[in-house]
C-alpha positions, -999 to +999 in steps of 0.1 A: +352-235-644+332-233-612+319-193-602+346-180-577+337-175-539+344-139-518+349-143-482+343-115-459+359-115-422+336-094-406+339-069-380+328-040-363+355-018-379+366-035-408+355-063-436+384-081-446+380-094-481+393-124-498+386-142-535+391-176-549+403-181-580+378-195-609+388-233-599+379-228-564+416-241-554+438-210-544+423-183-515+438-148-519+434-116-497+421-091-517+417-055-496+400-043-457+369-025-463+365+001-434+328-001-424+311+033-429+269+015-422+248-010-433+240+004-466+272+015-483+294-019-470+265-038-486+267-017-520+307-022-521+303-061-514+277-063-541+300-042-562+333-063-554+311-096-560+300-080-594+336-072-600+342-111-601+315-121-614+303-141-583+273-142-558+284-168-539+298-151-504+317-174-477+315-155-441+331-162-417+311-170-385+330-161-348+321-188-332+331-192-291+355-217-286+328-244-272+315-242-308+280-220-293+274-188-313+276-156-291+268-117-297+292-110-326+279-141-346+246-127-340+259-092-355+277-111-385+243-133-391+221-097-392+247-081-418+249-109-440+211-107-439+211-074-457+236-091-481+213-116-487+186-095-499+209-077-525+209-109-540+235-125-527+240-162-515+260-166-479+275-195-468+292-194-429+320-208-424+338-214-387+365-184-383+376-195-350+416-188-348+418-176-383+432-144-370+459-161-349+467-173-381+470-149-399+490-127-373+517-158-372+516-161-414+520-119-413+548-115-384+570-147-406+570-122-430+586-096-411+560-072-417+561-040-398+529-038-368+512-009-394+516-030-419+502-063-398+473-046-389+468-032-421+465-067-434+454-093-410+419-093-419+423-099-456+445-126-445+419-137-420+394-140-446+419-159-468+428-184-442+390-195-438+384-193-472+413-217-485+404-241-450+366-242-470+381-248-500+404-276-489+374-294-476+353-292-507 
């Protein structure tokens, strides 16, 4: 049984959060951290990654569509800095489109806009997880 792997889609507002399970075969959303600052999202990300027993985080990286890295990669890079001195390992992982992805796999389920929005970036974060996975 391998250690699983938490992904974190992260933005300005919100941190979606997704987990593998133990065979690093199946992604799953887990739940959308609203960012409150540095400190406390890294505290609740160590705590979640305790909660699984893992310290292996896969971020995703918002990379422009030419493949360059712009300002909100920078801003992902800085954060997952902090993470990194919590004692935590980061691997980055190419978001690009994983949100369009999730907002198709979210409106086939008929779920309301609320509820969409409410979700997509756990989704997000599960849709670049289970593409790293796949590759492995």
């Amino acid at each position: 049984m391998n250690e699983r792997i938490v992904a974190l889609d992260i933005g300005d507002v919100r941190i979606g959060i997704a987990v593998s399970d133990p065979t690093r075969t199946i992604a799953s959303p887990v739940e959308v951290l609203t960012r409150v600052g540095w400190g406390p999202d890294t505290r609740k990300i160590k705590a979640i990654c305790d909660s699984y027993e893992t310290t292996c985080i896969l971020s995703g990286l918002p990379l422009n569509m030419d493949g360059s890295e712009g300002f909100q990669a920078a801003k992902v890079r800085d954060f997952c800095t902090q993470l990194e001195k919590a004692g935590l390992t980061v691997v980055f992982q190419d978001e690009r489109l994983s949100t369009v992805s999730a907002e198709e796999a979210l409106l086939e389920g008929n779920l309301s806009r609320s509820e969409r929005k409410k979700n997509v970036d756990k989704v997000a974060a599960a849709v670049f997880l289970q593409q790293w996975l796949d590759a492995q």
